[in-house]
C-alpha atoms as a printed R data frame, in Angstrom:
    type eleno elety resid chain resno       x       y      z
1   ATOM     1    CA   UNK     A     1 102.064 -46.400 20.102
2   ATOM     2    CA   UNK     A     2  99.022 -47.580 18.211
3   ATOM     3    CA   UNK     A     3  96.850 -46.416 20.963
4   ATOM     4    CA   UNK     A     4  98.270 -43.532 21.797
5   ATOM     5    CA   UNK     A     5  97.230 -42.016 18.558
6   ATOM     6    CA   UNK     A     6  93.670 -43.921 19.094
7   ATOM     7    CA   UNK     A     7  93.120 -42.381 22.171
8   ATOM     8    CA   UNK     A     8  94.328 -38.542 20.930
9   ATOM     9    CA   UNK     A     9  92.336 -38.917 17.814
10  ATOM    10    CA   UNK     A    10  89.313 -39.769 20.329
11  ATOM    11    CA   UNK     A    11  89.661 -36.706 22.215
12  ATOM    12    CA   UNK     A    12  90.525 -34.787 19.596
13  ATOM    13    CA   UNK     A    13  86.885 -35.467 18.059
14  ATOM    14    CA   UNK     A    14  85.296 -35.313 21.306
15  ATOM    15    CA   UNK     A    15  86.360 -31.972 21.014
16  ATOM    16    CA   UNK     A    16  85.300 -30.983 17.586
17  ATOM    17    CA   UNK     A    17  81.816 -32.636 18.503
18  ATOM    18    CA   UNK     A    18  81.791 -30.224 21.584
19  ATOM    19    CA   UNK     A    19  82.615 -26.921 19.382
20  ATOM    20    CA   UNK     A    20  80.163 -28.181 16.951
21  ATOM    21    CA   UNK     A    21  77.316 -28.045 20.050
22  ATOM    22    CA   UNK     A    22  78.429 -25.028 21.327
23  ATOM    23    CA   UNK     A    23  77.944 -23.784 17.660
24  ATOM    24    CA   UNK     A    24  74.789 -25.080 17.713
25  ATOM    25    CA   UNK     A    25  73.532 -23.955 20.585
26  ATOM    26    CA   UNK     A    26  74.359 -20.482 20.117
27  ATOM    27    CA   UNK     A    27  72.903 -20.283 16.463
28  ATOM    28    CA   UNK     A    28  69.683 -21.907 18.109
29  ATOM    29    CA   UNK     A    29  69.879 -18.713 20.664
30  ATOM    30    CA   UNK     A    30  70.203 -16.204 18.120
31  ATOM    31    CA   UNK     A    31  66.860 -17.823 16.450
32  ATOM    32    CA   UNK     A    32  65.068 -18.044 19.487
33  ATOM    33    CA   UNK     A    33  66.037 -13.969 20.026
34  ATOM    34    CA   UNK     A    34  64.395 -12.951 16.891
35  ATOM    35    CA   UNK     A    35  61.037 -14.939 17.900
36  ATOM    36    CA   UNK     A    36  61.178 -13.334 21.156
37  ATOM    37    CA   UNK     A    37  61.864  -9.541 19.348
38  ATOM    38    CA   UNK     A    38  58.541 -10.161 17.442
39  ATOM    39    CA   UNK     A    39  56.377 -11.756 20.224
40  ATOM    40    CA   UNK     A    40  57.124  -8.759 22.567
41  ATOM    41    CA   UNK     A    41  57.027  -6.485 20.104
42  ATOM    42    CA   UNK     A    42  53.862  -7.856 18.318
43  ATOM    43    CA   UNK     A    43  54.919  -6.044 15.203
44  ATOM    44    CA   UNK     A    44  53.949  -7.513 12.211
45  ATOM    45    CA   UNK     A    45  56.246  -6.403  9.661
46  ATOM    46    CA   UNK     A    46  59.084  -7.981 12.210
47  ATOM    47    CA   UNK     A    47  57.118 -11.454 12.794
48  ATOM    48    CA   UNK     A    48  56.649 -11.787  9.104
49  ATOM    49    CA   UNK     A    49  60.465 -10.987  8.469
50  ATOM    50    CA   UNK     A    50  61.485 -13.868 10.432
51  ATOM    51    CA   UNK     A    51  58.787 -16.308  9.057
52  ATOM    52    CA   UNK     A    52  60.050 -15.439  5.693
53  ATOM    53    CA   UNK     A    53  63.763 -15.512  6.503
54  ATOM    54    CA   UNK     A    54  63.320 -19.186  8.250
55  ATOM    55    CA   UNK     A    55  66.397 -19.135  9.981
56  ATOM    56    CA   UNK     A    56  65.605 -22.426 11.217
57  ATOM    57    CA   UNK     A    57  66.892 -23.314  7.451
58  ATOM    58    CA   UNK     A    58  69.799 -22.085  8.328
59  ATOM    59    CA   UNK     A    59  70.117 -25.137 10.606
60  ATOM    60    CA   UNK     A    60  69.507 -27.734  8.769
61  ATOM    61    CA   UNK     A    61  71.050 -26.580  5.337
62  ATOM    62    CA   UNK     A    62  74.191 -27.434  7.873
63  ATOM    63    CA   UNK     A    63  75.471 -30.837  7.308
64  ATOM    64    CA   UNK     A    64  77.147 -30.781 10.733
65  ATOM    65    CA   UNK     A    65  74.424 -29.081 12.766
66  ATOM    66    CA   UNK     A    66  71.760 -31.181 11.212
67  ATOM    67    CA   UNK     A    67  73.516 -34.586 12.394
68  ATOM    68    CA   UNK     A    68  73.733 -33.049 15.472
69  ATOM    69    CA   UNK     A    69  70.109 -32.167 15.550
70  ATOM    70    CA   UNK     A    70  69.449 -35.822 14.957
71  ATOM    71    CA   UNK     A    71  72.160 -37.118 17.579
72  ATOM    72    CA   UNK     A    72  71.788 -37.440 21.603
73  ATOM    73    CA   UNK     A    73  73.750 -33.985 21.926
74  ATOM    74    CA   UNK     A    74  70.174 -32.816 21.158
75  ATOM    75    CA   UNK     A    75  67.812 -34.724 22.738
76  ATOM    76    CA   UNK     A    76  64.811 -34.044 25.530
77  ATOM    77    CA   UNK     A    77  67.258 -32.770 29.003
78  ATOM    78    CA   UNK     A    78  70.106 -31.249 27.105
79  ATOM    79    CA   UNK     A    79  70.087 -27.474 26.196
80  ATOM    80    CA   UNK     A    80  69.839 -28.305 22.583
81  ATOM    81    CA   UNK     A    81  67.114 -29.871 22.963
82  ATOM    82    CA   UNK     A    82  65.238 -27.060 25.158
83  ATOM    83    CA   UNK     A    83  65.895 -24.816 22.732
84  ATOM    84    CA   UNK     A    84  64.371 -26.454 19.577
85  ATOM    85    CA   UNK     A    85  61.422 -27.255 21.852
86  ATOM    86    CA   UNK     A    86  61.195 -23.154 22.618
87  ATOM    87    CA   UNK     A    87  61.521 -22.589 19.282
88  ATOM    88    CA   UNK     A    88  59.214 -24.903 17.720
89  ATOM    89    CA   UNK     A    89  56.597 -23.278 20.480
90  ATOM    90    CA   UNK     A    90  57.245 -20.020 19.710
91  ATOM    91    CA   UNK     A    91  57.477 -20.421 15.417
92  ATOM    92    CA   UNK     A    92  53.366 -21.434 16.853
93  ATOM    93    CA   UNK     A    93  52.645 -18.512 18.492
94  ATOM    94    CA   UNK     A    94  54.037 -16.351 15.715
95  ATOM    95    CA   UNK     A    95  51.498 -17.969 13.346
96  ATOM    96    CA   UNK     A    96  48.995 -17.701 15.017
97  ATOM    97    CA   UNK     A    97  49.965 -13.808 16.045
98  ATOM    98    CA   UNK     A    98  50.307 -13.224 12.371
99  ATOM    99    CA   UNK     A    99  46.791 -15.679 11.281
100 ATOM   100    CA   UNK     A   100  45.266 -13.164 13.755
101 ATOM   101    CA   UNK     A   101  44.217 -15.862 16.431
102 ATOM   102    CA   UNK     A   102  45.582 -14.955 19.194
């Protein structure tokens, strides 16, 4: 009986761990959509907006989401991981749109 419970508890937090990810992931989206408003847009009063906001905060104020950030769920070939990379690119080019070098 012992193991019965062991092995519902285990897939019981194999699926709060995959929630969490999808959680993840779809804040990280919603990030990466407000860099890509301002790049296409190039408007400056939008780009500076989302610098100030830091919604990347957001992210790691999050106890779970930051663990996560830190875990495999998030590293190089997952879509976690993509994202942050896209994201930590395009928080760059925003910048350097908004230093004036482009």
């Amino acid at each position: 009986m012992k193991k019965f419970y062991l092995i519902i508890l285990l897939i019981l937090s194999g699926v709060a761990n995959a929630n969490d990810i999808d959680q993840l992931n779809e804040k990280l989206a919603e990030i990466e959509t407000k860099f890509d408003i301002c790049l296409s847009t190039k408007d400056e009063k939008i780009c500076e907006d989302v610098v100030i906001e830091n919604p990347i905060l957001e992210i790691l104020g999050n106890e779970t989401f930051g663990k996560l950030l830190s875990s495999s769920a998030c590293e190089i070939g997952t879509k976690c991981g993509a994202a942050t990379a896209r994201i930590t690119s395009k928080t760059l080019k925003v910048s350097n749109f908004l230093l004036g070098q482009n």
